[in-house]
SEMAR-499315 format. One line per 3 residues: number of its first residue (from 0); for each residue x, y, z of C-alpha. Coordinates in Angstrom, 1 decimal, padded with zeros to 4 digits. Each point is the difference from the previous one (the first is absolute). Last residue first. Example, Ala and Ser with C-alpha at 12.3 -4.5 7.8 and 13.67 -1.06 7.14 Angstrom:
1) 013.7/-001.1/007.1 | -001.4/-003.4/000.7
This chain:
324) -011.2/-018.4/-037.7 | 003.0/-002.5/000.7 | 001.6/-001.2/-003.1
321) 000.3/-003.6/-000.5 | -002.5/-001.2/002.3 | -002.0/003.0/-000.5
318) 000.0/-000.9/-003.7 | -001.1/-003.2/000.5 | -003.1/001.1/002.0
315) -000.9/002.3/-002.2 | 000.6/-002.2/-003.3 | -002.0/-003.0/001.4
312) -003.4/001.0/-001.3 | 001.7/000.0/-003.8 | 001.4/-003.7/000.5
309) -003.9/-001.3/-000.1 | -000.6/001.9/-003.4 | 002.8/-001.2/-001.5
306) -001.5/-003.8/000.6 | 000.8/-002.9/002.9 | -002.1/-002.6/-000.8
303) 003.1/-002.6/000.7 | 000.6/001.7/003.7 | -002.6/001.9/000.6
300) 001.1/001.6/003.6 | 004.1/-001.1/-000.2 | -000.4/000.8/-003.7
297) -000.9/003.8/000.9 | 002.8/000.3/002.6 | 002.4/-001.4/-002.2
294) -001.0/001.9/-003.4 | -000.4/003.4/002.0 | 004.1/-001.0/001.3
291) 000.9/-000.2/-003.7 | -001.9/002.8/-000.7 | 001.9/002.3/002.5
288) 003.3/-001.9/-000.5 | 000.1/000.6/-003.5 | -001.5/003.4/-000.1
285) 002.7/001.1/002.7 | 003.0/-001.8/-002.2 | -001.5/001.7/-003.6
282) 000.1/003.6/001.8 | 003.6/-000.5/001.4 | 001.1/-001.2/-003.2
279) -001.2/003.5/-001.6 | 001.4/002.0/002.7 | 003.3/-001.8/-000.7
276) -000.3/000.9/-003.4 | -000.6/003.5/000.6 | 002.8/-000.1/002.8
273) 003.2/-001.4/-002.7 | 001.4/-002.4/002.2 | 003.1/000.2/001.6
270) -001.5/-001.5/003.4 | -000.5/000.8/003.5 | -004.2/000.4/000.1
267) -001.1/003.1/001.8 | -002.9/000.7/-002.1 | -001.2/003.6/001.0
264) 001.4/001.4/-003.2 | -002.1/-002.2/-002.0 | -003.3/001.6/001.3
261) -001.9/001.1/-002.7 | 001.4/-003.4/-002.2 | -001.1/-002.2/003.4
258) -003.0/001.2/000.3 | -001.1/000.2/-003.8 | 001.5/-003.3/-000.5
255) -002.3/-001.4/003.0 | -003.4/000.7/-002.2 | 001.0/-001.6/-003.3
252) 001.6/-002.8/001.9 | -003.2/-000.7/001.8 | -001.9/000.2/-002.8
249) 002.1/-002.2/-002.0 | -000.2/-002.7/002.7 | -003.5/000.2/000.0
246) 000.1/-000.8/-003.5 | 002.3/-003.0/000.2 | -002.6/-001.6/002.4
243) -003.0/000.5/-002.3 | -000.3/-003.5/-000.5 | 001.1/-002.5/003.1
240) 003.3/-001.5/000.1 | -000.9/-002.5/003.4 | 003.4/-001.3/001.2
237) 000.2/002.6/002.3 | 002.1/003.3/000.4 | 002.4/001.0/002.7
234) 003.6/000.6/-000.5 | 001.7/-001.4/-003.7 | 002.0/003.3/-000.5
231) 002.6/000.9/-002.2 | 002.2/003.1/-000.4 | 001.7/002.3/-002.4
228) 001.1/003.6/001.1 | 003.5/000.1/-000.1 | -000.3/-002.1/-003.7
225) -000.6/003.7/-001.8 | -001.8/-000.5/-003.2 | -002.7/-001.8/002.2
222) -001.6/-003.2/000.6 | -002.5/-000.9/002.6 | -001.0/-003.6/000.9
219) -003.1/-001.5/001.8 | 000.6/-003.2/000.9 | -003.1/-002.2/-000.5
216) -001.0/002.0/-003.0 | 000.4/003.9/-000.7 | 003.1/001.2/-002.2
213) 000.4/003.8/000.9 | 002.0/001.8/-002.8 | 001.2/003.1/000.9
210) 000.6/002.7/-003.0 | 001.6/003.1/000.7 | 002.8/-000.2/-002.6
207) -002.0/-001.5/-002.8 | -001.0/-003.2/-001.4 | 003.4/-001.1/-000.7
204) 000.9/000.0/003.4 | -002.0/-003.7/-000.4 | 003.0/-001.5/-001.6
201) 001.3/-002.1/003.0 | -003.9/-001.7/000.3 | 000.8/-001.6/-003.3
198) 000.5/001.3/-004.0 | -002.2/003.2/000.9 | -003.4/-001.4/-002.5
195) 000.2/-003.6/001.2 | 000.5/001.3/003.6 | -003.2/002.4/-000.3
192) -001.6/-003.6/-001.1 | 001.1/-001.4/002.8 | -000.9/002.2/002.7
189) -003.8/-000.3/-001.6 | 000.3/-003.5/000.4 | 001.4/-000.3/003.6
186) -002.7/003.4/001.2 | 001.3/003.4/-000.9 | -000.6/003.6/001.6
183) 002.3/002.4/-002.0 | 000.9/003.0/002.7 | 000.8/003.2/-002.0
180) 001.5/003.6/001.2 | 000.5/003.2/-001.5 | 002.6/001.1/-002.4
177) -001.7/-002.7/-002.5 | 001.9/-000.5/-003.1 | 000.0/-003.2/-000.9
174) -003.1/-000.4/001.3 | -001.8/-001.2/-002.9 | 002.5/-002.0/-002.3
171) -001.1/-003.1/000.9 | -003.0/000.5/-002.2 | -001.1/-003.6/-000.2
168) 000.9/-000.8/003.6 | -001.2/003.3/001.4 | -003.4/-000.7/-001.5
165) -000.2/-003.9/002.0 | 000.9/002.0/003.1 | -002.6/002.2/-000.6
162) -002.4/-002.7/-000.3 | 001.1/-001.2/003.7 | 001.7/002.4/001.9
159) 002.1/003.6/-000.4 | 000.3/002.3/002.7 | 000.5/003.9/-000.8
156) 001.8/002.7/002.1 | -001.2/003.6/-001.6 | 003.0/001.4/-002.6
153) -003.0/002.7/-001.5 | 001.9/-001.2/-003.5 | 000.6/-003.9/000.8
150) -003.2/000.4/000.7 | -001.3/001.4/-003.3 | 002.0/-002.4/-001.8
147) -001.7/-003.0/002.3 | -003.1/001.5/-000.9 | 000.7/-000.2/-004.1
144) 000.6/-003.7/000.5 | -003.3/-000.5/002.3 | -001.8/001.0/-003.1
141) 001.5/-002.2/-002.2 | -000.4/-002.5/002.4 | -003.9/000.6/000.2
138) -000.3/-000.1/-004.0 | 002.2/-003.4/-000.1 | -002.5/-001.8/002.2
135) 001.8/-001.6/002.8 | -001.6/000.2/003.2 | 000.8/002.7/002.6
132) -001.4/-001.9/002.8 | 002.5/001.4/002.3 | 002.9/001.1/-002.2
129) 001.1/003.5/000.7 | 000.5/001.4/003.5 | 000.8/004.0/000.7
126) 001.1/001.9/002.6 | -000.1/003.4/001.6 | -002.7/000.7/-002.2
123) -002.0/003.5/-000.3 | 002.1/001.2/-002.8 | -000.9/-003.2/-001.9
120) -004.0/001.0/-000.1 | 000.4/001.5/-003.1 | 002.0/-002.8/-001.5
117) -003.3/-001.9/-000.6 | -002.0/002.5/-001.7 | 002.6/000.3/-002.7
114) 001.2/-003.4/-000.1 | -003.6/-001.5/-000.7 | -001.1/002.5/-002.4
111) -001.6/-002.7/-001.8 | -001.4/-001.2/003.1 | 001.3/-003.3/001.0
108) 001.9/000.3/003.0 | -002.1/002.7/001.3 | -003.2/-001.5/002.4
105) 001.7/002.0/003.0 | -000.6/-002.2/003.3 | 000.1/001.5/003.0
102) 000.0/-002.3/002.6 | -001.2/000.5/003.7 | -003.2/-001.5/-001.3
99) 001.0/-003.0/-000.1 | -000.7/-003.0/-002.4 | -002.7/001.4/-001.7
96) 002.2/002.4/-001.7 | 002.0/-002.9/-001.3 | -003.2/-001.1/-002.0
93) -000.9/003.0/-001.0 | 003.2/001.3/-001.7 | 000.8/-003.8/-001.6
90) -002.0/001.0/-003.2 | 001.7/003.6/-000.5 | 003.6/-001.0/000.2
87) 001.6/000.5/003.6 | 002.8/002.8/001.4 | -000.6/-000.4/003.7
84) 000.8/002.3/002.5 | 000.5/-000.5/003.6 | 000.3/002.3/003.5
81) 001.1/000.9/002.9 | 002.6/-002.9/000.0 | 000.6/-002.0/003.2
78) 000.6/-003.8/-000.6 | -004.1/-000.2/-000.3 | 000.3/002.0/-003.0
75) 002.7/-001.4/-001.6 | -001.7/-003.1/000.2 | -003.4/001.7/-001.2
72) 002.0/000.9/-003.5 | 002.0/-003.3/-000.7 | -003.2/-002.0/001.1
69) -002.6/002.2/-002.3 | 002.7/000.0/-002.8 | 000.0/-003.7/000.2
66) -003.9/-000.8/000.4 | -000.9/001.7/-003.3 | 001.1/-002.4/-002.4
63) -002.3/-001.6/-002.8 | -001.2/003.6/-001.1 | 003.3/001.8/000.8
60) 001.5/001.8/002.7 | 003.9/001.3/000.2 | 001.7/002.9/000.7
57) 000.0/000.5/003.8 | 000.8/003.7/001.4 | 001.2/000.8/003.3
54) -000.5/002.6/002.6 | 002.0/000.6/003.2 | -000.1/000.6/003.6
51) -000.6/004.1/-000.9 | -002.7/-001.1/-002.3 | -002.6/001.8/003.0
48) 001.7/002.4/002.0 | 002.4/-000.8/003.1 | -000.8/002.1/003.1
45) -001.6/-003.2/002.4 | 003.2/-001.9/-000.7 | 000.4/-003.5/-001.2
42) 003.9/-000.6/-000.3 | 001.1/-000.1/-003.5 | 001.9/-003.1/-000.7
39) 003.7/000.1/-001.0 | 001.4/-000.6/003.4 | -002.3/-003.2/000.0
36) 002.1/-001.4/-002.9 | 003.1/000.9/001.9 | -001.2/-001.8/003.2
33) -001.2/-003.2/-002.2 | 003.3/-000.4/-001.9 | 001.8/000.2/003.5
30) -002.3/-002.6/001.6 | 000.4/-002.4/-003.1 | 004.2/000.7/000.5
27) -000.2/-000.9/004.0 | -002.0/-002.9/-000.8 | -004.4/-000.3/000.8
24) -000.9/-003.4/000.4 | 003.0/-000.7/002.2 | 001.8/-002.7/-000.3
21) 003.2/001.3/-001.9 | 001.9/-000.6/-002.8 | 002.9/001.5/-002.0
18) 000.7/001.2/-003.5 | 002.7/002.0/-001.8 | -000.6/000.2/-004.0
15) -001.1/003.8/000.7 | -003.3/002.2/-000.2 | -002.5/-001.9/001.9
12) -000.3/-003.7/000.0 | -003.5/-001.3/001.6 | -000.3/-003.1/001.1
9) -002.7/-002.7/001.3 | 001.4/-003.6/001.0 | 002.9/001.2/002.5
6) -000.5/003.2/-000.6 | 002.1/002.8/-002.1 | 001.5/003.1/000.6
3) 002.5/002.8/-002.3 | 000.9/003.3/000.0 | -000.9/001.3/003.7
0) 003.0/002.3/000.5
């Protein structure tokens, strides 16, 4: 059993209180992590039909912020998805389309039908993300309430980040009931305040019994109703916190929890955990170290100039380090 590693000055606990160090960059339990993860991703093969690798919806897209959904949705992109949606108010629809044209961007969010037309395309979705400049104006998160309800409904895999953190914190009560699973996205302060509203980190299984909580700074931390799966990582990274990091991340996640829930049964991890969860942690711990190894390579090039846009280019070649092809 692999429960547990750490470095001597980078570590990464896994799924037990035990610990124990090691030299190498890669340790046995990192390796084992990163062989379960890569059991879960779909092999490219010459028969597979477009959408077949995975599509994924970003809610989120405003007039002053149309770089995060374009980051969350090309990130997933460039991790392997077929293809992205984005779910965007009218005035930020032109401006995200001229970002990439791999993107399709649906100028929805704030049609007065807005839930109607949007939910359409849910059937589609093998994942959703909800936050990336969202923004804040009560009329958007009153329509991003009613599509949480629908997806709760459909039961489709949904991220949380940014804005829609800050709407989970004053409606707590949101995914209570989900039967399908949640990963909450925080940064320090947005962890905090999901801690002021659960009485502490122990009281986050209030927010519902397929909830992970992945806590993103210097160590990147997940939670989890069920402790077997908890773990912390501080590998890779740089001292350079660039903007648009968090939504790359989200992509990434978005993208690797659709592998990983499709192909639970081929995790061969020794533990009582519940496997949806576990899936779920899996998916957060291959994002992390992805982006966190894109952040290194990028900064190592740019170094303090480093940008989003600069960790973007090294997604392929960090993900075959990680992954294989």
């Amino acid at each position: 059993m692999f429960l547990s590693f750490g470095l001597a000055k980078r570590f990464v606990q896994h799924f037990s209180i035990h610990n124990f160090r090691s030299l190498s960059s890669y340790t046995m339990d990192d390796l084992c992590m990163l062989k379960n993860i890569k059991a879960c991703i779909p092999p490219l093969d010459l028969s597979s039909h477009k959408g077949q690798a995975g599509r994924i919806g970003v809610i989120g897209g405003s007039l002053e912020y149309t770089g995060a959904p374009y980051f969350a949705a090309i990130s997933a992109l460039r991790v392997g998805a077929d293809l992205s949606h984005i779910f965007c108010t009218r005035d930020s629809a032109v401006v995200i389309k001229s970002y990439s044209p791999e993107l399709i961007v649906h100028p929805l969010l704030d049609w007065p039908n807005a839930v109607q037309e949007i939910s359409v395309w849910f059937e589609r979705l093998h994942a959703i993300v909800i936050g990336p400049g969202l923004g804040r104006l009560k009329e958007t998160l009153n329509v991003v309430t009613e599509l949480i309800e629908v997806i709760r409904e459909k039961r489709i895999p949904l991220l949380i980040d940014a804005d829609g953190l800050f709407l989970i914190t004053e409606k707590i009560h949101l995914l209570k009931d989900f039967m399908s699973p949640v990963i909450l996205t925080p940064n320090k302060m947005e962890f905090e305040r999901l801690c002021a509203k659960t009485n502490g980190p122990s009281g986050l299984s209030q927010l519902g019994k397929y909830v992970t909580v992945f806590k993103k700074g210097q160590e990147d931390e997940v939670y989890s109703v069920d402790p077997a799966v908890q773990w912390k990582s501080n590998v890779g990274g740089s001292a350079r916190r660039c903007g648009g990091q968090g939504d790359l991340l989200s992509g990434a996640i978005a993208i690797m929890m659709n592998w990983t829930l499709a192909n639970k049964d081929k995790i061969e991890i020794e533990t009582c955990g519940d496997k949806v969860l576990l899936a779920s942690s899996l998916s957060c711990y291959g994002a992390s170290r992805l982006i966190r190894l894109c952040n290194e390579k990028a900064f190592a090039k740019k170094g303090r100039s480093m940008v989003a846009s600069d960790m973007v280019e090294h997604i392929h070649e960090s993900f075959e380090q990680l992954f294989g092809q």
